[in-house]
TITI-895320 format. One record per residue: residue in one letter; chain; residue number from 1; x, y, z of N, C-alpha, C in turn. Coordinates in nm, 3 decimals, m for minus. Layout:
// TITI-895320
["a"; "A"; NUM; [X; Y; Z]; [X; Y; Z]; [X; Y; Z]] ...
***
This chain:
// TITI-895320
["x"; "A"; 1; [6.626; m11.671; 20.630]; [6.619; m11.555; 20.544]; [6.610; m11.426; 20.624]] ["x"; "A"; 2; [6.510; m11.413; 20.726]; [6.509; m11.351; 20.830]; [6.679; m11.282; 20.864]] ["x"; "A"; 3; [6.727; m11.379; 20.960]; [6.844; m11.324; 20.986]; [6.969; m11.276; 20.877]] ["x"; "A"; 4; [6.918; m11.333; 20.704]; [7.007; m11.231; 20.629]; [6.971; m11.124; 20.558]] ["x"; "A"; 5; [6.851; m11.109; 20.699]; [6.820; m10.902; 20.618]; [6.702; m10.925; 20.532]] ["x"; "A"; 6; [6.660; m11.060; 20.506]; [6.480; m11.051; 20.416]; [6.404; m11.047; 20.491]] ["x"; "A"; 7; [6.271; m11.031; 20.454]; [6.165; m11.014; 20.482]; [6.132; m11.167; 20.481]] ["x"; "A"; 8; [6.065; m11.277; 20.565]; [6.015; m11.410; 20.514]; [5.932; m11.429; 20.593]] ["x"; "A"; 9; [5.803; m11.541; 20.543]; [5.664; m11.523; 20.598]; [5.662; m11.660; 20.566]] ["x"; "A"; 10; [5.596; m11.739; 20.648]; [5.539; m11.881; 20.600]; [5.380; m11.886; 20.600]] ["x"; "A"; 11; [5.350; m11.915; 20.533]; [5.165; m11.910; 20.506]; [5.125; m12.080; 20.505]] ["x"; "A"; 12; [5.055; m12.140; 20.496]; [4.968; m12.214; 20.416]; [4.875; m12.194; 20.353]] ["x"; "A"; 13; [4.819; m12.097; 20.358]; [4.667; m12.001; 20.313]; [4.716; m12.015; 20.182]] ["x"; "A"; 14; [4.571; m12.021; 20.070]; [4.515; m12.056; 19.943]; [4.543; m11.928; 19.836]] ["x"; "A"; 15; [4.525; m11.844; 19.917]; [4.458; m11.710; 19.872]; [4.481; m11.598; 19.920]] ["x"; "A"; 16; [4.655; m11.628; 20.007]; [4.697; m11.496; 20.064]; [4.687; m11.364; 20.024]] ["x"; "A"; 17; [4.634; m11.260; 20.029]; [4.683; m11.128; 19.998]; [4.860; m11.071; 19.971]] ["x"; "A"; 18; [4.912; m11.072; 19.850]; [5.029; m11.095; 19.817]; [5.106; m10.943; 19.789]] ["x"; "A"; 19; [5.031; m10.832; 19.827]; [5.077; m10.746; 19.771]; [5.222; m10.682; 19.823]] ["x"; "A"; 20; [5.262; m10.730; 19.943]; [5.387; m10.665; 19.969]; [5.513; m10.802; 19.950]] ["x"; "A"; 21; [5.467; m10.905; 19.850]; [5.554; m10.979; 19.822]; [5.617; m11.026; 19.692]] ["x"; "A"; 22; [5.742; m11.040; 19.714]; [5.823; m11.026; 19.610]; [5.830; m11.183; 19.514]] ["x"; "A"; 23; [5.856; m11.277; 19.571]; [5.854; m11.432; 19.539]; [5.806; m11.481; 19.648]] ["x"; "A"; 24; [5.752; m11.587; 19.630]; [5.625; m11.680; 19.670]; [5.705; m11.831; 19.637]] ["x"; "A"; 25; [5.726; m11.919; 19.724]; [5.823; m12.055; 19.693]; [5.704; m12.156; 19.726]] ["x"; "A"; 26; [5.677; m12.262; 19.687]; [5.574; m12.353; 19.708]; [5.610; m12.483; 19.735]] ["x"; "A"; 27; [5.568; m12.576; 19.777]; [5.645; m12.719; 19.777]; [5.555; m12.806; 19.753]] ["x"; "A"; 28; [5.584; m12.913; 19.669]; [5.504; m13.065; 19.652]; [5.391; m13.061; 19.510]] ["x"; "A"; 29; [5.449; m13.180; 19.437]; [5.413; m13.207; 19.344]; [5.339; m13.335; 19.344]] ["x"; "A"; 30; [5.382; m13.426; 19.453]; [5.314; m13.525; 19.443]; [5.154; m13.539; 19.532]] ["x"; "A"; 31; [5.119; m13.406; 19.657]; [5.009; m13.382; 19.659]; [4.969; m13.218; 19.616]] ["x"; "A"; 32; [4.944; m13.234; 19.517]; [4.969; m13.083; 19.428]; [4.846; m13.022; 19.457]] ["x"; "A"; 33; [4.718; m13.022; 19.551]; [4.620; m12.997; 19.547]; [4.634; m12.812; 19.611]] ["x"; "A"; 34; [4.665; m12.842; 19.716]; [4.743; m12.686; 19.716]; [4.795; m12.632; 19.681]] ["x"; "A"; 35; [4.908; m12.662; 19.654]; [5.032; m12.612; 19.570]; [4.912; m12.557; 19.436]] ["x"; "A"; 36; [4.883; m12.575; 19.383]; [4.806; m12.549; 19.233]; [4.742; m12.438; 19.321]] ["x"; "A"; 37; [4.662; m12.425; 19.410]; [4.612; m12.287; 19.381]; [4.687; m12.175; 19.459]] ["x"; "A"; 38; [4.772; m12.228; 19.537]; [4.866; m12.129; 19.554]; [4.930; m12.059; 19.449]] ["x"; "A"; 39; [4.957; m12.112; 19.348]; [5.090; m12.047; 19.273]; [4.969; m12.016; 19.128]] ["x"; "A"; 40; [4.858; m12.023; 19.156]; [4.729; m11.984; 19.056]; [4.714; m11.860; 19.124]] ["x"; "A"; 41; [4.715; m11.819; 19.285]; [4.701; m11.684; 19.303]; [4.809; m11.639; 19.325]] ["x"; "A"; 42; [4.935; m11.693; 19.323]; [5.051; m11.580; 19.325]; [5.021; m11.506; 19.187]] ["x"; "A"; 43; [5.063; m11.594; 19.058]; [5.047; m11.565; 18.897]; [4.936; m11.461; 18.932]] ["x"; "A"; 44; [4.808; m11.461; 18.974]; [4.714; m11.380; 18.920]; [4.735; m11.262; 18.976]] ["x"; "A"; 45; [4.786; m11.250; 19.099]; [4.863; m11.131; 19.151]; [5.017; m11.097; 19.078]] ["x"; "A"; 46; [5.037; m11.147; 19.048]; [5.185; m11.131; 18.958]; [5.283; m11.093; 19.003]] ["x"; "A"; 47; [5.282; m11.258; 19.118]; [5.375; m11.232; 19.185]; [5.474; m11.415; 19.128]] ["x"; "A"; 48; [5.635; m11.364; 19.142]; [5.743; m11.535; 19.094]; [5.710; m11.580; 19.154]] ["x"; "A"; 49; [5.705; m11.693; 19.134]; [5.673; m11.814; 19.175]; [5.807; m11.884; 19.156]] ["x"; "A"; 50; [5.837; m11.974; 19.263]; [5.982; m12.114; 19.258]; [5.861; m12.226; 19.306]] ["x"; "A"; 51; [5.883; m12.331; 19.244]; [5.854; m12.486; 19.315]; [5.995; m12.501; 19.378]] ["x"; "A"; 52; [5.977; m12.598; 19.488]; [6.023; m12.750; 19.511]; [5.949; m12.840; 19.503]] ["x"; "A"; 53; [5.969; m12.932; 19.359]; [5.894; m13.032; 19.379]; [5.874; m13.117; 19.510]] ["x"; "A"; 54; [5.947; m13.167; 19.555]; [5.948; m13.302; 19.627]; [5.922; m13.388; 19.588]] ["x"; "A"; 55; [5.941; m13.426; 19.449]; [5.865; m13.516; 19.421]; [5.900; m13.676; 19.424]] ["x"; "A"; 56; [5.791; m13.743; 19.429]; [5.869; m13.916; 19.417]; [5.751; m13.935; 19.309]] ["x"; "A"; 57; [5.795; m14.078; 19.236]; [5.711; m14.121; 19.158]; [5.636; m14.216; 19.212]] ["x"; "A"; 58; [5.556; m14.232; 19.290]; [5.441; m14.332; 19.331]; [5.429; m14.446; 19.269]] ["x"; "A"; 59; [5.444; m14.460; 19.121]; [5.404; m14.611; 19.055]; [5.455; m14.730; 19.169]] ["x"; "A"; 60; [5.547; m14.769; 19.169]; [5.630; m14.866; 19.223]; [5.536; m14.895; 19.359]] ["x"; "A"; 61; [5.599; m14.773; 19.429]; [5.504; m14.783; 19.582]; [5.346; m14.857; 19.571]] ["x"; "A"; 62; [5.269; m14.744; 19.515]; [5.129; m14.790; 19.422]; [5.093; m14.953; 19.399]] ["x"; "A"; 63; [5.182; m15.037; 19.328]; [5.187; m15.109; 19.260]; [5.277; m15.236; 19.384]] ["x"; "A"; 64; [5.363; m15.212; 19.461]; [5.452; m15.326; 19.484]; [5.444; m15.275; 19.663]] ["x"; "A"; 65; [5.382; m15.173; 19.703]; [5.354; m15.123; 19.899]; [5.236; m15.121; 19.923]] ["x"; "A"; 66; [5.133; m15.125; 19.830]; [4.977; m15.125; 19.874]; [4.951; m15.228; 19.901]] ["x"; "A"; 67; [4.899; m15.244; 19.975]; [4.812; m15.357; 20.042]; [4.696; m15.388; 20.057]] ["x"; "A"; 68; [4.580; m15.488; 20.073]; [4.428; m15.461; 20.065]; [4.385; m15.421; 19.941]] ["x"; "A"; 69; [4.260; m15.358; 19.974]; [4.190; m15.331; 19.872]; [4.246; m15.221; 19.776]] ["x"; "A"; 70; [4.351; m15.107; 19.868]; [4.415; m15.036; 19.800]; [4.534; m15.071; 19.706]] ["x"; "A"; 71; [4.587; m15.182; 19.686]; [4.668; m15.266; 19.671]; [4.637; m15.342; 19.516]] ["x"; "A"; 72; [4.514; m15.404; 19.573]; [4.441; m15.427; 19.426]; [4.407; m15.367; 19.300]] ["x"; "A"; 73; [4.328; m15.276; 19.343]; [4.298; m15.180; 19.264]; [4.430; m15.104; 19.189]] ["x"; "A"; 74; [4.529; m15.096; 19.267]; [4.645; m15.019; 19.197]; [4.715; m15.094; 19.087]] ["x"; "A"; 75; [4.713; m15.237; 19.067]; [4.720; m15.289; 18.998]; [4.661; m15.286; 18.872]] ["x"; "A"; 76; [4.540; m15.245; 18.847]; [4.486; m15.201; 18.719]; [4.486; m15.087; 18.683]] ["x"; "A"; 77; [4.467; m14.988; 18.750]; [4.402; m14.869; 18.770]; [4.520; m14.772; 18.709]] ["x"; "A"; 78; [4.474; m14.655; 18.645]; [4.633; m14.544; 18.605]; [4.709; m14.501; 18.672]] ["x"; "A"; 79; [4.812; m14.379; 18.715]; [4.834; m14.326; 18.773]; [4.717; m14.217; 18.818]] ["x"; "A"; 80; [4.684; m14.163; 18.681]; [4.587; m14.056; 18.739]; [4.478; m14.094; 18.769]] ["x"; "A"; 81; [4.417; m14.243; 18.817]; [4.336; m14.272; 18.860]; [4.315; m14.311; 19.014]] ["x"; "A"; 82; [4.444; m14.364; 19.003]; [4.501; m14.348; 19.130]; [4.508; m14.238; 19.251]] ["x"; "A"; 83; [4.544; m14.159; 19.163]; [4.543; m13.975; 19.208]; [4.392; m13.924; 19.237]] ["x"; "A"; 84; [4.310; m13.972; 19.151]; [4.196; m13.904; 19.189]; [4.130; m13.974; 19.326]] ["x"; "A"; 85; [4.127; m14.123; 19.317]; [4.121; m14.177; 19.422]; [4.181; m14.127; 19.525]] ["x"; "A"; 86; [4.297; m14.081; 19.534]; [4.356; m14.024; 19.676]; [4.252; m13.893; 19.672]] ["x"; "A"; 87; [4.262; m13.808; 19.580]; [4.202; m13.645; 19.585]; [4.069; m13.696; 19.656]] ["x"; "A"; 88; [3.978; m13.781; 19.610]; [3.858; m13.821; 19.698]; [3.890; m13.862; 19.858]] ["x"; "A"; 89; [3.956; m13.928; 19.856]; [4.004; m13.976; 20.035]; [4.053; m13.817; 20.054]] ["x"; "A"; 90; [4.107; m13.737; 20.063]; [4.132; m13.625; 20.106]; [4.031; m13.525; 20.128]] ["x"; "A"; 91; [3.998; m13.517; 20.001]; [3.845; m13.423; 20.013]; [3.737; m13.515; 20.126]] ["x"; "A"; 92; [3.670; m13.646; 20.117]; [3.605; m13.687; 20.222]; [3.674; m13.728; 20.337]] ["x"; "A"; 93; [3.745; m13.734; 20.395]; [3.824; m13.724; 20.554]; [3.894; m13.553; 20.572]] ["x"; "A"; 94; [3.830; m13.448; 20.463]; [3.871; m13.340; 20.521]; [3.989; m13.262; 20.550]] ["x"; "A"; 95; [4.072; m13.377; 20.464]; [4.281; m13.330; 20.505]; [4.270; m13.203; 20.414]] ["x"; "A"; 96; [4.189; m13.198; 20.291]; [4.249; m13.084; 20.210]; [4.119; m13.029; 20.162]] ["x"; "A"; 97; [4.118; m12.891; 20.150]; [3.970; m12.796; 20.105]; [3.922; m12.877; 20.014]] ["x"; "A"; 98; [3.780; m12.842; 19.966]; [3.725; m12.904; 19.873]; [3.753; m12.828; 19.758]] ["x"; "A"; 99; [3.788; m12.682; 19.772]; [3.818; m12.599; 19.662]; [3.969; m12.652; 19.587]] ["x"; "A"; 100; [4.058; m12.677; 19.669]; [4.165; m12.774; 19.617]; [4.172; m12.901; 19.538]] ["x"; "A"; 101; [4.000; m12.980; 19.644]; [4.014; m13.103; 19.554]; [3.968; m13.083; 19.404]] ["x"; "A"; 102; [3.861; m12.986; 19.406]; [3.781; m12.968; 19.293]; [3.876; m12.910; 19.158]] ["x"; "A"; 103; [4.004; m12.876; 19.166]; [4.091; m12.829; 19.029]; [4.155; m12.953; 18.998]] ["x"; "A"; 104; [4.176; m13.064; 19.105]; [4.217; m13.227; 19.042]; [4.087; m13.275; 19.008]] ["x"; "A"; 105; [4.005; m13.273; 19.008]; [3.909; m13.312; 18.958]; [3.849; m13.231; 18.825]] ["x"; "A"; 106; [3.879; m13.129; 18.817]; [3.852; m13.057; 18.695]; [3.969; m13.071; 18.552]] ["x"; "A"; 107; [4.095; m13.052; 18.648]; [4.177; m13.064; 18.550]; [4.232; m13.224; 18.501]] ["x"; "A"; 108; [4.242; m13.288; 18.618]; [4.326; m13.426; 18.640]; [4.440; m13.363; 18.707]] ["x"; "A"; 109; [4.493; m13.494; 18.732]; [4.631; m13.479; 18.815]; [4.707; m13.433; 18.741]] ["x"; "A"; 110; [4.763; m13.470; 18.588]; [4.870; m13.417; 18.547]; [4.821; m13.310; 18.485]] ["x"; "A"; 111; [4.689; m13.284; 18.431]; [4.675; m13.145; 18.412]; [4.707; m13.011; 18.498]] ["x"; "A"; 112; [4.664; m13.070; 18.602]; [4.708; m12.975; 18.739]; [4.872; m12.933; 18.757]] ["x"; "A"; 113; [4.926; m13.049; 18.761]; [5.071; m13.039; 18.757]; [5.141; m12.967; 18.615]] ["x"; "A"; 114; [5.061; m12.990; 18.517]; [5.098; m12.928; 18.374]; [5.125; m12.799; 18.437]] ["x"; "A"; 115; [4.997; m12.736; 18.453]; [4.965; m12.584; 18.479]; [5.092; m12.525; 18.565]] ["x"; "A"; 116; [5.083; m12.624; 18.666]; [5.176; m12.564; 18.802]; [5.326; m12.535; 18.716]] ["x"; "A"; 117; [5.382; m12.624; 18.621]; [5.498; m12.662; 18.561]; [5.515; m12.535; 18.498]] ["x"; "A"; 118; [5.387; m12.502; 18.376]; [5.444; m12.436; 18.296]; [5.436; m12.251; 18.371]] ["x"; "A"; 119; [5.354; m12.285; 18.501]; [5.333; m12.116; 18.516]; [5.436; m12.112; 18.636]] ["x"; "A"; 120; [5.560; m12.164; 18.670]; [5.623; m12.124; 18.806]; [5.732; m12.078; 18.685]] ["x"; "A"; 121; [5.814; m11.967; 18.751]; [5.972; m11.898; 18.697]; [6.088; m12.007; 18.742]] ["x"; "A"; 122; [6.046; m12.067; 18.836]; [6.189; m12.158; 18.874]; [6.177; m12.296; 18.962]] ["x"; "A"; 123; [6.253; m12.393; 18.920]; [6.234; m12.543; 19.007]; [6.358; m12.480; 19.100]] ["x"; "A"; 124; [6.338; m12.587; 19.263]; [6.412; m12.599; 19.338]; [6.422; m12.736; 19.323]] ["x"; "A"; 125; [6.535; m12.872; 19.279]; [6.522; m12.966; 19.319]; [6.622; m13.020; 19.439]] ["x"; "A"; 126; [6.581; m13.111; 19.505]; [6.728; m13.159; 19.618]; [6.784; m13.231; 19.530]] ["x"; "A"; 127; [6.822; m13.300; 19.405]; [6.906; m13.366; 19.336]; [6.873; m13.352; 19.150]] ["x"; "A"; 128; [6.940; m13.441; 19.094]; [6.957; m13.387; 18.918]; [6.801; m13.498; 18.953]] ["x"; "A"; 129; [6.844; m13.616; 19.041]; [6.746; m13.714; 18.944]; [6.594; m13.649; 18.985]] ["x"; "A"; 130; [6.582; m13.608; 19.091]; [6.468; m13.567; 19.122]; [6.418; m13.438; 18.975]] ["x"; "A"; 131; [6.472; m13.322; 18.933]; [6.478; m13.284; 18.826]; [6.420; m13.380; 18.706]] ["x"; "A"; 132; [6.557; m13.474; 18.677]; [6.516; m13.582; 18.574]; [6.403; m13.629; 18.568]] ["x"; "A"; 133; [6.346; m13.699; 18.652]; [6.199; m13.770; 18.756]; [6.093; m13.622; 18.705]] ["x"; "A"; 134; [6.144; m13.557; 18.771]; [5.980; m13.435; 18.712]; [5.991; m13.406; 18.535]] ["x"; "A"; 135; [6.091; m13.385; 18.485]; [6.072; m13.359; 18.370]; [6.040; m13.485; 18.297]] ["x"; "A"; 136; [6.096; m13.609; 18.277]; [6.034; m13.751; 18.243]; [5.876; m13.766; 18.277]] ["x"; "A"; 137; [5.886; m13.784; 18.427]; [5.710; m13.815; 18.443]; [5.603; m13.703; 18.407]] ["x"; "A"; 138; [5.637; m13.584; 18.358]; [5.532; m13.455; 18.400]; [5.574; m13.420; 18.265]] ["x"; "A"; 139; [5.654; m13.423; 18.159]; [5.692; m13.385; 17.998]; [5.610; m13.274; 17.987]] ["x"; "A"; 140; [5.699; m13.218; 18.088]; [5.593; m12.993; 18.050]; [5.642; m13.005; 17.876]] ["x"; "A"; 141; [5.547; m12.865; 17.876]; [5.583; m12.765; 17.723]; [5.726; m12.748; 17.754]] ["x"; "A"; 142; [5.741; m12.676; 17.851]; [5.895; m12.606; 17.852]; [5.914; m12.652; 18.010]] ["x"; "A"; 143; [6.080; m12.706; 18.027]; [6.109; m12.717; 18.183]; [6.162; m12.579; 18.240]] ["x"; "A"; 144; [6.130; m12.584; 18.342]; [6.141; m12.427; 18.395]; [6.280; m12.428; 18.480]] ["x"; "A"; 145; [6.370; m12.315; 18.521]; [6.439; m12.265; 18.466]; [6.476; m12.373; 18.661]] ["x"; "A"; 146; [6.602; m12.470; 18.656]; [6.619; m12.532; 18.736]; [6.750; m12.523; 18.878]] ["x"; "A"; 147; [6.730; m12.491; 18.975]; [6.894; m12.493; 19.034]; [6.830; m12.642; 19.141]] ["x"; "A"; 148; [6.985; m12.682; 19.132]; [6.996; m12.834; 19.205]; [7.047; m12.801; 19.362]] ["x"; "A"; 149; [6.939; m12.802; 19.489]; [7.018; m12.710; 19.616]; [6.996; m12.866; 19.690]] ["x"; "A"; 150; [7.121; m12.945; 19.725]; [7.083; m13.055; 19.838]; [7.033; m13.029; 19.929]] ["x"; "A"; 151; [6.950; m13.087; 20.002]; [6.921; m13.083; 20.155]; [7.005; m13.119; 20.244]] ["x"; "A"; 152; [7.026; m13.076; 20.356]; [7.114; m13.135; 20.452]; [7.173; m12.987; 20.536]] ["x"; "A"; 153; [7.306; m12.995; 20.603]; [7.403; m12.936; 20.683]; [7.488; m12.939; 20.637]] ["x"; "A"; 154; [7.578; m12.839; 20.707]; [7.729; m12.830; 20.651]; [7.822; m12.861; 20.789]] ["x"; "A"; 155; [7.877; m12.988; 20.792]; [7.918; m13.059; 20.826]; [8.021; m12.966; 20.947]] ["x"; "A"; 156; [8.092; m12.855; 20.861]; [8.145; m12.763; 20.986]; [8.065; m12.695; 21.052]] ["x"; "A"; 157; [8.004; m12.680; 21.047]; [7.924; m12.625; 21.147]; [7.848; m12.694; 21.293]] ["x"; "A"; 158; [7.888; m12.828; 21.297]; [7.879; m12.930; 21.411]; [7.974; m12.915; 21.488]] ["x"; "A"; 159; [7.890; m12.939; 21.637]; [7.989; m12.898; 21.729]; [8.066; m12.997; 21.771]] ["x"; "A"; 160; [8.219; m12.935; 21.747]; [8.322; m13.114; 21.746]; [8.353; m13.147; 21.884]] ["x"; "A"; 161; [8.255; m13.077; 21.978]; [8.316; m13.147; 22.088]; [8.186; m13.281; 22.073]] ["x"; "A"; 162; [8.089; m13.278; 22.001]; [8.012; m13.369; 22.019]; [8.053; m13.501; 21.945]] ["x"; "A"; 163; [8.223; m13.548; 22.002]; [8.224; m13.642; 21.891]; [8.194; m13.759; 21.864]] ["x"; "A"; 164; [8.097; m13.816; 21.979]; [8.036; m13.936; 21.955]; [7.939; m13.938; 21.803]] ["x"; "A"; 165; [7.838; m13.812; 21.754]; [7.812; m13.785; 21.669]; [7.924; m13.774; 21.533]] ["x"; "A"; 166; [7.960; m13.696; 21.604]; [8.064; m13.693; 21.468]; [8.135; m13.784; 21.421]] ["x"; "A"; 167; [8.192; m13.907; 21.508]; [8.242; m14.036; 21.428]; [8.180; m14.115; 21.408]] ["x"; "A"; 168; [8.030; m14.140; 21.432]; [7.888; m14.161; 21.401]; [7.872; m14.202; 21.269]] ["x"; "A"; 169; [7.873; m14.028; 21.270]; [7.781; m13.951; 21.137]; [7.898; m13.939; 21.054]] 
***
């Protein structure tokens, strides 16, 4: 963005001071513990907000990749029970603030994600199904306003003398 003449900043901070910014882009739905209060203080500064979800749906994994005791338990247990269980392993090993864990714990997981859904101006997804996947599993009030951008390269832009890669790839 930089080199086409914007202004662009990468943060991780909760609670940036937002005033010389125009849109605010966030990523991840499936550990939404940040993401939620990020885009809680863009809104309160009133500043757009875009997601990229990233999202995957965990059941399957949950249910058919856990192993042990984590493994077990996923077998009975909800999704959003599941979720809170992770929000606790995060909050006690310290990966994520406690002020983060404490709005999944106040709201729930999909409450959290509700909020995030219905207060961002725009989804970024890398595909329709990923789209499909958030609006199915997360059934906002309203889906927010969506463009489909793949991830990846543009294929000309590889350098063809490298063509061991290129008949590779």
């Amino acid at each position: 963005l930089n080199a086409l003449g914007h202004k662009a900043k990468i943060s991780v901070e909760l609670n940036p001071n937002l005033e010389e910014v125009d849109l605010v882009h966030c990523l991840n739905l499936n550990r939404l513990q940040e993401t939620y209060l990020q885009v809680q203080n863009a809104r309160t500064q009133g500043v757009k907000v875009v997601l990229s979800p990233v999202f995957h749906n965990l059941t399957s994994y949950y249910r058919k990749g856990r192993f042990g005791i984590a493994g077990g338990l996923s077998t009975f247990l909800s999704y959003e029970a599941l979720e809170q269980a992770r929000n606790a392993f995060l909050w006690l090993s310290k990966e994520c603030p406690a002020k983060a864990c404490s709005q999944v714990w106040s709201h729930g997981y999909f409450g959290c994600a509700a909020k995030i859904l219905d207060t961002v101006d725009g989804l970024i997804c890398n595909t329709l199904k990923e789209k499909h996947e958030v609006q199915y599993f997360f059934s906002p009030r309203q889906m927010p306003a969506t463009k489909i951008i793949s991830p990846g390269i543009n294929p000309d832009e590889l350098d063809p003398v490298d063509e061991c890669f290129t008949n590779r790839y």
